[in-house]
N, C-alpha and C positions, 0 to 999 in steps of 0.2 A: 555286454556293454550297451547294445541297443535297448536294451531289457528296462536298464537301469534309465536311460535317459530319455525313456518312452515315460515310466514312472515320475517323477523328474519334472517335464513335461504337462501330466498329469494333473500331480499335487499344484503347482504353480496356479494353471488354470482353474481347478476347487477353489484355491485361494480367491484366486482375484473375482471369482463369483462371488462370494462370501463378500468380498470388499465390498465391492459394488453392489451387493442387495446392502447392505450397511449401509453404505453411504446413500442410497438413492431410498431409506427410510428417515432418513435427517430432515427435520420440518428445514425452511430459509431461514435465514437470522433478518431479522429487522430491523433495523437501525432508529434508535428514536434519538432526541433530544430532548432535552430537560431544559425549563424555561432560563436558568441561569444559565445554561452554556446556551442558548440562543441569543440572552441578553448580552454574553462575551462578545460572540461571533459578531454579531451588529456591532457592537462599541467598538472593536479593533477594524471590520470595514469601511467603519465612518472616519476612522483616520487614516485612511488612504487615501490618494490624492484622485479627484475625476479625472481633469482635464489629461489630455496626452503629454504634453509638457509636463504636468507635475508628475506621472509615470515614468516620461522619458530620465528626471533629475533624480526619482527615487531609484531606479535601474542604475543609473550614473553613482550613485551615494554608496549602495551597495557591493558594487562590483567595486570599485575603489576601496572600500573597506575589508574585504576579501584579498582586494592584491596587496596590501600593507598587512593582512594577517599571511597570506602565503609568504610575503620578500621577508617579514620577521621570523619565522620560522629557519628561514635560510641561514 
């Protein structure tokens, strides 16, 4: 029994070597943009509100919209 779960043991540990030089030959991923999805990103920021107030009323819009989607679900 010991035999086996020394074995066991073992194999596991091979493995997760094996993982681990795998994984730790993985270049990073880079995350890029494309100018149309930066042009998105900007147009949907620019109608957002600055002021705190217009945050405070957009917050306020939202969660009011969510509690009449949760109370109709009911």
């Amino acid at each position: 029994m010991n035999q086996e779960i020394l074995q066991v043991v073992k194999d596991s540990i091979r493995d997760n070597q094996k993982l681990l030089t795998t994984l730790g030959n993985e270049r990073p991923v880079e995350l890029t943009l494309h100018q149309e999805e930066e042009n998105i990103l900007s147009s949907l920021l620019d109608l957002l509100p600055r002021s705190t107030a217009g945050k405070l009323a957009l917050a306020g819009l939202v969660a009011f919209v969510a509690w009449g989607l949760v109370r109709s679900r009911d």
